[in-house]
N, C-alpha and C positions, 0 to 999 in steps of 0.2 A: 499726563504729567510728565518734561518728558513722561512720566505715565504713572498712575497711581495704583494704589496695590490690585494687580488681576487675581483673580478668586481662586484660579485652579493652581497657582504657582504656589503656595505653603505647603511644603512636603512634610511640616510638621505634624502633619495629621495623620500621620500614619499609627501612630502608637493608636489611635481609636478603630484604625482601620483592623488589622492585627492581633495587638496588644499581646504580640508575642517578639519579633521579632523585625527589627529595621528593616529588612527587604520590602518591605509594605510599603514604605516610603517610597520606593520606586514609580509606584502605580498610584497616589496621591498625587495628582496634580490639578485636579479639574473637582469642584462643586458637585460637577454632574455623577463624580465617580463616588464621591463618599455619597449622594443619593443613594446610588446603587446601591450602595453596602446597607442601605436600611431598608431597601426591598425583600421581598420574602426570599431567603437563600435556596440554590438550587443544591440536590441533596449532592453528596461527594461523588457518588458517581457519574453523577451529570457532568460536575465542575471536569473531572477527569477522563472523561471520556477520548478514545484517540478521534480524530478526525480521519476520514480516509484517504490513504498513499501519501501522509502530511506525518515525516519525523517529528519526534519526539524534541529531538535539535539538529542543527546542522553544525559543520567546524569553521565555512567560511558563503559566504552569500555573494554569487558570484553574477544577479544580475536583481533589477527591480521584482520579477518574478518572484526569485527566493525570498525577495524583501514581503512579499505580499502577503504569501502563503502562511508566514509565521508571524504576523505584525497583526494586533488589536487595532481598531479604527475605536476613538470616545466617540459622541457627537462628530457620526461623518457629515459634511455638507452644512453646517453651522460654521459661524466666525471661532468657534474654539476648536473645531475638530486638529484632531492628535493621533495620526499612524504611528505606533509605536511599537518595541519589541523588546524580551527582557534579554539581558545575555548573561554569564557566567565564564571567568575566564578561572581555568583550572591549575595554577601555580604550579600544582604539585606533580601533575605528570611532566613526561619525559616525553618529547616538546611539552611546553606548557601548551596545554589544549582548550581554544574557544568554543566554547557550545552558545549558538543563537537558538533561542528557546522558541518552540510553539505558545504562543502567549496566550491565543484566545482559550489551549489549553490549560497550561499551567501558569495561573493569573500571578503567580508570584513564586520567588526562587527556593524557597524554602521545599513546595511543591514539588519542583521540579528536583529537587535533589532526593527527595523522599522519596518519591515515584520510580525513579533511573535508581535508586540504590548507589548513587557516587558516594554517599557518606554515610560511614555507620550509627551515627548518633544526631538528629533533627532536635536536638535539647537548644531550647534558648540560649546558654549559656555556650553553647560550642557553635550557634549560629554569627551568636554578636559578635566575637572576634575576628570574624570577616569585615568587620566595621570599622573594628574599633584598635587594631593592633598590628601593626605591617608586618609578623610574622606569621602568618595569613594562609591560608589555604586559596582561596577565591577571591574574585573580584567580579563583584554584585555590580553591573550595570543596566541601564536603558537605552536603547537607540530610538530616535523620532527624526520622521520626519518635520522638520518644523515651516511650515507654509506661508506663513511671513516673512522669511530670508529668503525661503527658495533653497532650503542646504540640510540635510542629514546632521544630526548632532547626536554625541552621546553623552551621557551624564552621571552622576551617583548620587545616594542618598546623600541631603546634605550635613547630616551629623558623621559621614564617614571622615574618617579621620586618616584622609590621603597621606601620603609623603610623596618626593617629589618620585624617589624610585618606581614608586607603585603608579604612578602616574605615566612614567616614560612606556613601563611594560605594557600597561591599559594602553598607550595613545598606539602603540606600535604593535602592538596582535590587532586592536579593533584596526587598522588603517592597510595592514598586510590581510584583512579577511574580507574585507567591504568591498565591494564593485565601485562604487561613488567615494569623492571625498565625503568628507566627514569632520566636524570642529567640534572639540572639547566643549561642552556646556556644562559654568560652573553655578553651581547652588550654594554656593556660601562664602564669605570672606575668607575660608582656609582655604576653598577653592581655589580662589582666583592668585593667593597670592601663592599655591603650591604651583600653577599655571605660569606665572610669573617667574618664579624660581626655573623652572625650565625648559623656559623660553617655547612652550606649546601654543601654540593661534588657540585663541578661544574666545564665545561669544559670551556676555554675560546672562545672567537672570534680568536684568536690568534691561538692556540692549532691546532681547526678544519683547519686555512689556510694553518698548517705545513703538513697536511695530503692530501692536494691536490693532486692529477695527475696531475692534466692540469689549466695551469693559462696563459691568454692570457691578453697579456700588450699592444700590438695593433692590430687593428683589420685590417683586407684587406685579398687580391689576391694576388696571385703572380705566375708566369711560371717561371720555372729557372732549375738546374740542383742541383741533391744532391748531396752536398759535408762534408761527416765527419770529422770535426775538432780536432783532438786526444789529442795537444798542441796550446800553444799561440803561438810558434816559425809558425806556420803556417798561422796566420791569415791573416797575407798581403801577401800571393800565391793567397786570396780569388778573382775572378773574378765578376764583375756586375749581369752577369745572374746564379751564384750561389745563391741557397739555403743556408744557410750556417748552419749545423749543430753542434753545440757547446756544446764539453764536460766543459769547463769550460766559465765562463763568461770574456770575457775581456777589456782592458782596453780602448782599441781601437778599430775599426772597419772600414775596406774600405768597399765604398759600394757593397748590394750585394740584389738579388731580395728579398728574406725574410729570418730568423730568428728561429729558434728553439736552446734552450737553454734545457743542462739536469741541470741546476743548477740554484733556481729561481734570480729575479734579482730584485732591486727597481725600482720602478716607474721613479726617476731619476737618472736613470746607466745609462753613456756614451752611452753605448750600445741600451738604452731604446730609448733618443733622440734622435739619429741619425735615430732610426725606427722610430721615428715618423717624425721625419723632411723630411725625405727621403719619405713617406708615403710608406711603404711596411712592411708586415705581421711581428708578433713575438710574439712569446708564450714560456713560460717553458712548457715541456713536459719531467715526467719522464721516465728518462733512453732511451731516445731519442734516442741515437746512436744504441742501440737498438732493436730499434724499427723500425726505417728507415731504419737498414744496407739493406735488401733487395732493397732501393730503389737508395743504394748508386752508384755514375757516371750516374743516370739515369736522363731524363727530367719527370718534376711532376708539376700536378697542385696544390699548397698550397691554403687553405683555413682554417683563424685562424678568427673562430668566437667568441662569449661569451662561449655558450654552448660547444663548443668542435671544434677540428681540423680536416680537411678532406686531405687527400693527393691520390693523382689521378695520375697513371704513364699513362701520356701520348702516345700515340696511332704514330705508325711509321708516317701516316698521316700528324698527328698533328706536329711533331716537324720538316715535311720537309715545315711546314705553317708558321711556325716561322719567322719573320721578319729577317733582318740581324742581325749579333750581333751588328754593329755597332748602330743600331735602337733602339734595347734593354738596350744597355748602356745607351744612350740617354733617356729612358723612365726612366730606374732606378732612382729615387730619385730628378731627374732634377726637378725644380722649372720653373713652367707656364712660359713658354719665356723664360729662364735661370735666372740664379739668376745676382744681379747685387751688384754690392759690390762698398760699400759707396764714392761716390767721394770724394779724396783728398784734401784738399786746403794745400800746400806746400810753402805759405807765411810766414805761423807763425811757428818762429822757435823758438820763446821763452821757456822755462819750466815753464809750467803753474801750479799754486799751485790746492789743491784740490777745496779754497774755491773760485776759479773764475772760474770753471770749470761749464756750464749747458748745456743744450742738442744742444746748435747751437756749441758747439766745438768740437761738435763729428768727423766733417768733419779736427779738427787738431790730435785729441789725440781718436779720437774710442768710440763705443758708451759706452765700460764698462766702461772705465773713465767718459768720459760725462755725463752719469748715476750716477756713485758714488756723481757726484757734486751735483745732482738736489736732492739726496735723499738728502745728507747735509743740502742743502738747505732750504729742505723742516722742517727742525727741528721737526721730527717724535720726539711727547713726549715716553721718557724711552728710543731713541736708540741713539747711535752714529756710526760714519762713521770714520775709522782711520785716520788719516791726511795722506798726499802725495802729489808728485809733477807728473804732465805729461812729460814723452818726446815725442814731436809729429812726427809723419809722417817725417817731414821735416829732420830731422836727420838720420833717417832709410834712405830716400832718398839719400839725399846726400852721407852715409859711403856706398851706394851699388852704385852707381855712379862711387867714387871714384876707388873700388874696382872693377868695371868693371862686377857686376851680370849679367846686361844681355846677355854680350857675353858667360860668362862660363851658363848660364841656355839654352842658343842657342846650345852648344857642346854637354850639357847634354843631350839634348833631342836629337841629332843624334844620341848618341850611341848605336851601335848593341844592340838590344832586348831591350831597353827601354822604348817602347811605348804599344809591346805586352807581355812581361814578367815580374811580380811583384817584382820576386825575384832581377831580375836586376836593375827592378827600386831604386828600397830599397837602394841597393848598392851602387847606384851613386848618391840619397840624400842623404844616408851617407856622404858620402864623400865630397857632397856639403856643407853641415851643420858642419862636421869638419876643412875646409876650414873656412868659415866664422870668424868662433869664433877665429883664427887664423889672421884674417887681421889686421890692425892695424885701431885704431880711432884717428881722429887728435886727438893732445892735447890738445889741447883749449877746446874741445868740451869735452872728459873727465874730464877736472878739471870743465867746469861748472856741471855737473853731482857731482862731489864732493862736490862743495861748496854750493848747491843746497840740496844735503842730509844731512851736517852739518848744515847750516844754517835753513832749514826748518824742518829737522826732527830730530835735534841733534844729528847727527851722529850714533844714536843707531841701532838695527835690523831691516831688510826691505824686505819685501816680493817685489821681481821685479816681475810684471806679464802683461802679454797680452793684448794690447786691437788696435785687427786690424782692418782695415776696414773691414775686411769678418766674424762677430763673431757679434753676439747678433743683429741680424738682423730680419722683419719680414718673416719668413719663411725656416729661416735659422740661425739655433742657433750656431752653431760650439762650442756644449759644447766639451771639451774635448780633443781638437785638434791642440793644442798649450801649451806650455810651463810654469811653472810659481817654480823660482827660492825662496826658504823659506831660512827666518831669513837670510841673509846678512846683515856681520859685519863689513866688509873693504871696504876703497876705491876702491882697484885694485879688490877684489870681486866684487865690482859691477860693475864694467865695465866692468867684463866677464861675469855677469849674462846679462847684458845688451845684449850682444851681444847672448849668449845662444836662451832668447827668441826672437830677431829676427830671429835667425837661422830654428828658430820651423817653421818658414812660411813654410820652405822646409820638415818635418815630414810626415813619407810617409801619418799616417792617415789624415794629412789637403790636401797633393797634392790631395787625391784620393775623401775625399768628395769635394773638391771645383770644380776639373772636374767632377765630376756626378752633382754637382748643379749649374754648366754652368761658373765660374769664372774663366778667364784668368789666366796665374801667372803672367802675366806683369801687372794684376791692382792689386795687394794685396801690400800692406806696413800696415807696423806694427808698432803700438804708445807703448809705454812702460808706464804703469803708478807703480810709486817707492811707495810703501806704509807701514807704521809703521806696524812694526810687534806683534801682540797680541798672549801673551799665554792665546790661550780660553780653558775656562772649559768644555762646549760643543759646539758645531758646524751642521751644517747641509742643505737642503734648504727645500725652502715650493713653493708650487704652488698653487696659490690664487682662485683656483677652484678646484675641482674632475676631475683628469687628465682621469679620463675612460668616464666619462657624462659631455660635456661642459653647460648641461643642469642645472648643480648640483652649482649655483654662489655661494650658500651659505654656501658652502661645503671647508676646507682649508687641503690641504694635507702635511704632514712633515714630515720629514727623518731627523736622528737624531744619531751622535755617538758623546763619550766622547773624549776631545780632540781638536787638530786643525783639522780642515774637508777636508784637501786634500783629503782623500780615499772616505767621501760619497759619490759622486756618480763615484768612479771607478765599483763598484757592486760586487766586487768580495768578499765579506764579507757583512753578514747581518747588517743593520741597523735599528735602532728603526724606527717604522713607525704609526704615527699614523693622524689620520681623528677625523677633528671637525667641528660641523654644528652650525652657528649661529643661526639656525632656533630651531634645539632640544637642544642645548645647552650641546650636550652629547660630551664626550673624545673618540674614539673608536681605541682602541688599534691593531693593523697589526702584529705587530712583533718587537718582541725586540730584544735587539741589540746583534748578536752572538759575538762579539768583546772582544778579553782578551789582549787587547793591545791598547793604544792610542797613538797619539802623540803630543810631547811637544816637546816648543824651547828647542837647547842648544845652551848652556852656550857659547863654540862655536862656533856656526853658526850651518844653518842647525836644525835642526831634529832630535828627539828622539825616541825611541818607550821603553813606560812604560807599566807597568802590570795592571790591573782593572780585576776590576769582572767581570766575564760574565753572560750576561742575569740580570745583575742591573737594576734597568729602569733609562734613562736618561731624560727624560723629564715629569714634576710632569703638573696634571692639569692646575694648577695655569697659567704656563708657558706656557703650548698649549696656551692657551686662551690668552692670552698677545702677542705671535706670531703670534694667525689669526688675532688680531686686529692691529698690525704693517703690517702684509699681506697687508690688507683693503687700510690703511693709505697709502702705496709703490702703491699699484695699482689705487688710486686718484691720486697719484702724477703723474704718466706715463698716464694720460686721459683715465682711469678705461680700461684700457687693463690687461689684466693677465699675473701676471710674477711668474717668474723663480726666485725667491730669495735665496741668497746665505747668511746663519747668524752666528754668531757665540753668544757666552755668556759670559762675563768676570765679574765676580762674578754676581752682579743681574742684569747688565746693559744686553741689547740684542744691539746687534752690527750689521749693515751692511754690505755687503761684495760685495755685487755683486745685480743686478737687472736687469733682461732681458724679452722681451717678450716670454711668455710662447709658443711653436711652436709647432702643432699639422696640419699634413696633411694624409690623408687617400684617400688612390687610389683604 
């Protein structure tokens, strides 16, 4: 994405790591290391033991040697490995004195000061103000090699709260004691702009992500068969027990055993969710096609861990061990039991406004409706939620009723190669979904649709969009997988968008994830909710946790482009991304937004696409920190569950859009 969030870069995690004192954050940067810390601990005198003719620290590192002897290797010989070392720069003596620490030693500073007896008191509260207040005793750093640049960098916890003074003395003891150059690496927006203010070379957090190899977005197992993906026109030929290897990212995805991408992706691409809902492996991996082609039409065993990906061509043996395919289908992605999609009630056939809408109506109009009411409801100070009316269930009902759906979805499925061929299937939703939109709606039932969007919503622009019983479910998000019709400005427009998004029930990518996660198509019907259409200035969503550690509550993750937010999470374009910790109180920037194009209502109907800057940043501190705490407030309202939020921005206001349980499964 330029790069999407890489796993070990959240230094927020230290307070788990710790839970005593910010120096921890130092040594948080890698999956693989908060592993560690949930392996059996080695007793304290292991942790401390000296090493032999290897100081405790040194003052100055005067060739790669010194670098070695006192530098921790994470994951050596993996695409994450991290030579690194801790340092402490001592204010208070006379010179100020650098101490480069023996790290495999003393795995963190607090250690090393209790150990050396440099300080009298190791109390929390006499440690943080080394963090947190520029009249300071020490300065708590890291040095790493970083092996993507090719260059030595050193860095601090990102909740430290530099100035630029404390910065000059850091850049100038570490660059007068190091053998090699060496560039400032900044972990946070105070970073970079304390960086800034003093005119220091430095590389960002951002920068080093763009350099990645290997970035693994969900973790698992997987057997399947490698399939190279060349075009999008290919991607619903994909079978369940493929691999599926992807020269571009896309917008869709039928299930498939795992994931490998040459082109990185956000945390929340269509594509991301569906690997995680499905619980099966996905990682960027450059130039992937590649790299695999020798393993192409073959069976493999996948494994996408933190540290790096294994791929294992399975043994003639093994693949005649293989379950049925029919079995294998069934494992892909299926949800414990199968999944079960929200029983209908088909009495209320009213159109329900937004403001009577709460979570027991989900069972008429879907949970994203149902949802949009309770957040309304909930009068989150600084957001609003656009107004709108529901069409529920009962009228999707009844126009396929009338229409006679489930005889023609009974012929569809006899047809020659429909059940084993994708390309045919595709075909014949086609053609069922062209039909559709083709039938007629009584009249009556269209003019209340009229007089419902005149009278409720003054007839002006209306975003029609989805909200079926099988979508925003626990365990089963069905981002992406359904229709949603922008800026409608007519009567008769809308009651063909109307029927548009019903017709989406049948799109091949919902047939194919609802059959891998166990859903009839005789139980899905789809509620339509009609909602005011806003030209937002930016858009995006957030996940009210650190989508890589469910461990990380205090961690708010956000994807961010200028514009209305249809495309954030198609993934097929970078999006600004960035991670805030209410714990360190830092910004930490991921990636900013490669996008030289937004878009905006027109005038109209529909969709524009305008020109912007590329690589501007779209979201200013201020604004992060206003979004985790509307995050916060949305995940109190749903009974501190984690969601899936969908925002927009219309001048300073921050807007609602959507709210779902955030879904995460790993097999």
């Amino acid at each position: 994405m330029a790069a999407p969030l890489l796993a070990w870069l959240p230094c927020m995690a230290a307070v788990a790591l710790l839970a005593a004192h910010p120096a921890d954050a130092q040594l948080a940067r890698k999956p693989s290391y908060y592993q560690q810390q949930n392996q059996p601990p080695e007793s304290p005198a292991a942790q401390l033991a000296p090493r032999p003719s290897v100081p405790s620290s040194l003052p100055a590192l005067r060739s790669q040697g010194d670098f070695d002897q006192l530098a921790r290797v994470y994951d050596a010989g993996t695409p994450m490995q991290l030579a690194h070392l801790l340092f402490a720069i001592d204010r208070q003596a006379k010179p100020p004195r650098m101490h480069y620490i023996d790290t495999p030693r003393y795995q963190l500073h607090v250690r090393f000061l209790r150990d050396t007896r440099l300080v009298a008191s190791t109390a929390k509260r006499d440690i943080d103000r080394n963090y947190l207040v520029p009249e300071r005793r020490f300065l708590f750093g890291t040095l790493s090699w970083q092996q993507n640049i090719g260059s030595f960098t050193y860095e601090f916890w990102e909740g430290d709260r530099l100035t630029p003074a404390l910065l000059r003395q850091a850049d100038a003891q570490v660059k007068a004691s190091f053998f090699a150059p060496v560039k400032f690496k900044t972990n946070s927006t105070l970073h970079e702009r304390v960086a800034q203010e003093t005119g220091i070379d430095f590389v960002s957090q951002e920068a080093l992500i763009r350099e990645q190899p290997y970035l693994p977005m969900n973790l698992g197992t997987a057997t399947g068969r490698v399939r190279i993906v060349e075009d999008e026109g290919a991607i619903n030929a994909l079978l369940p027990d493929d691999i599926a290897v992807l020269r571009q990212v896309p917008i869709g995805l039928p299930p498939v055993a795992g994931v490998l991408t040459e082109r990185p992706s956000t945390a929340l691409s269509h594509v991301n969710l569906l690997a995680k809902g499905w619980g099966i492996p996905n990682a960027y991996v450059r130039d992937a096609a590649t790299v695999l082609k020798e393993h192409a039409g073959q069976w493999v065993a996948l494994k996408v861990a933190a540290s790096g990906y294994q791929v294992r061509r399975l043994t003639p043996e093994e693949v005649s061990a293989l379950p049925p395919r029919a079995a294998r289908v069934a494992a892909t992605g299926a949800v414990p039991g199968g999944a079960r999609a929200l029983q209908p009630d088909l009495r209320e056939a009213r159109l329900l406004p937004l403001a009577a809408l709460r979570a027991r109506n989900s069972a008429q109009c879907g949970v994203k409706a149902a949802n949009l009411g309770a957040m309304q409801a909930a009068r989150i100070p600084g957001t609003s939620v656009p107004d709108g009316f529901c069409i529920p269930f009962a009228h999707y009902d009844r126009f396929m009723r009338a229409n006679g759906l489930a005889a023609r979805i009974a012929r569809m499925q006899q047809q020659p190669g429909f059940a084993s061929d994708p390309k045919a299937r595709q075909r014949a939703l086609a053609q069922l979904r062209d039909e559709i939109v083709q039938w007629p709606v009584d009249p009556a039932t269209a003019a209340a649709w009229r007089a419902a969007w005149q009278s409720r919503l003054g007839g002006g622009g209306v975003f029609v969009r989805s909200s079926s019983n099988s979508e925003d479910l626990p365990g089963f998000s069905g981002a992406g997988l359904y229709t949603t019709v922008p800026n409608v400005k007519t009567g008769d427009a809308l009651e063909a968008a109307v029927k548009k998004v019903w017709a989406s029930v049948f799109n091949p990518e919902a047939w194919e994830a609802r059959g891998a996660a166990g859903f009839g198509a005789e139980s899905v019907l789809m509620g339509v909710f009609v909602q005011t259409a806003i030209d937002a200035t930016n858009a995006g969503v957030m996940i009210t946790r650190d989508p890589f550690d469910a461990g990380h509550a205090h961690v708010t993750y956000i994807s961010a482009k200028r514009g209305i937010g249809i495309r954030v999470v198609e993934g097929q374009r970078v999006a600004e991304q960035v991670m805030y910790s209410s714990w360190s109180k830092a910004v930490q920037v991921l990636s900013r937004s490669a996008e030289d194009t937004a878009l905006q209502l027109d005038k109209d109907g529909g969709v524009k696409e305008v020109p912007v800057e590329a690589g501007r940043k779209v979201l200013t501190d201020e604004l992060v920190v206003r979004l985790a705490a509307v995050g916060a407030a949305v995940k109190r309202t749903f009974n501190a569950v984690d969601q899936d939020i969908e925002w927009a921005t219309v001048g300073e206001r921050i807007v609602l859009l959507q709210a779902r349980p955030y879904v995460e499964r790993r097999r």
